[in-house]
C-alpha positions, 0 to 999 in steps of 0.5 A: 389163113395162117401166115406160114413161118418163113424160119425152119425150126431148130430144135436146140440153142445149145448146137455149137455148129451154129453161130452164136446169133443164131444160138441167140435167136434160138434162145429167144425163140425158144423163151417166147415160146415157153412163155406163150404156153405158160402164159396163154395156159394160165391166163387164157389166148384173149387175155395174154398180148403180145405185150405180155409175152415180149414183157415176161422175156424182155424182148421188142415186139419188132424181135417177137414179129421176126420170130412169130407172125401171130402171138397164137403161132408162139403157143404150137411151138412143140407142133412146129418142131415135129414137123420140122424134125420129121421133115428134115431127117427124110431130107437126109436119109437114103430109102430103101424097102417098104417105104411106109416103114421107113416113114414109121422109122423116120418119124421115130428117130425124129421124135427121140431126137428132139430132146428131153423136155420135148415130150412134157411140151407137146403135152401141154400144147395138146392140152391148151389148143383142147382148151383154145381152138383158135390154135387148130388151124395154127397146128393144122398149118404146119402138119399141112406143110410137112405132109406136102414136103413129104409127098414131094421128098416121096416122088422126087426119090422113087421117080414118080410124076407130080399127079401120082396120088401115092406118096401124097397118101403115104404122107396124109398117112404118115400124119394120122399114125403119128396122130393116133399114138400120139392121141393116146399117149397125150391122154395117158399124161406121157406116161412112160415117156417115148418107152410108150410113146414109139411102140404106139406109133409102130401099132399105128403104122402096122394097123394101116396096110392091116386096115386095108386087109379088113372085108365086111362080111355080107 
């Protein structure tokens, strides 16, 4: 089982909005982070220790344990601030319509807003955890927490009980759009960048309620 973050996941140290000591441990975090991509890329997960990462930074292993509870969880950074960034901007945003374009629309915002090196990383944590699988269930654990807060978020706002299935669906569903264009784009190496990226998830979104139209002939 993986030991949940108990950190949200800001996406920049340069925010002047926070206080410096937490710009501070932002920039650590975002160090360890780099470095366990690099590090576990290059040398493989088993071969890279918690030693090597807090090294390569100059920090404590007490300071990586604040941040990460797992060397593997320092690796799926980029996976960690999706979520999060998805999470927080439907925290913040009124819906209104249909509420799975709103998600599509939610989700892209998200995405554009996490910076510009975001995407290159996203890439080369997609391509290490091909390589280490050890990392899916670390991957597996913050998607999880995101389409369950999502749910929630879902029937908080549009008044529907705890056991309506609904927004538990537009959730999950939420997640396999993103995952389909973002499954294409990975293998393309980003290319175009978000110009590619976000018209894949709309194709993704729009093929759900279109999926549901589909009858086999008999």
């Amino acid at each position: 089982m993986v030991a949940p973050s108990s950190t949200p996941t800001p996406t920049s140290a340069d925010d002047r909005s926070l206080p410096l000591r937490e710009r501070k441990k932002l920039r650590t975090r975002q160090a360890l982070a780099a470095a366990a991509l690099r590090m576990f890329t290059e040398r493989g997960l088993d071969a890279t220790t918690v030693e090597d990462l807090v090294d390569s930074v100059e920090v404590s292993k007490s300071t990586f344990f604040r941040t990460f509870p797992v060397k593997e969880a320092a690796a799926v950074e980029a996976e960690a601030e999706l979520w999060a960034a998805l999470v927080a901007a439907l925290e913040e945003r009124a819906l209104h319509g249909p509420v799975l374009a709103e998600l599509q629309d939610v989700l892209c915002g998200a995405v554009t807003a996490l910076g510009a090196d975001w995407g290159e990383r996203y890439i080369a944590t997609r391509r290490l955890v091909l390589r280490e699988p050890a990392l899916l269930a670390h991957v597996a654990h913050h998607r999880a927490g995101a389409e369950q807060r999502i749910g929630d978020l879902l029937a908080e706002r549009l008044g529907l009980p705890a056991d309506d299935l609904r927004p538990r669906v537009l959730a999950e569903l939420t997640g396999t759009g993103w995952s389909i264009a973002a499954r294409d784009w990975v293998r393309s190496g980003g290319r175009g960048g978000l110009r590619t990226l976000l018209p894949g998830v709309e194709r993704a979104f729009l093929a759900i309620p279109a999926g549901l139209e589909l009858s086999a002939k008999t």
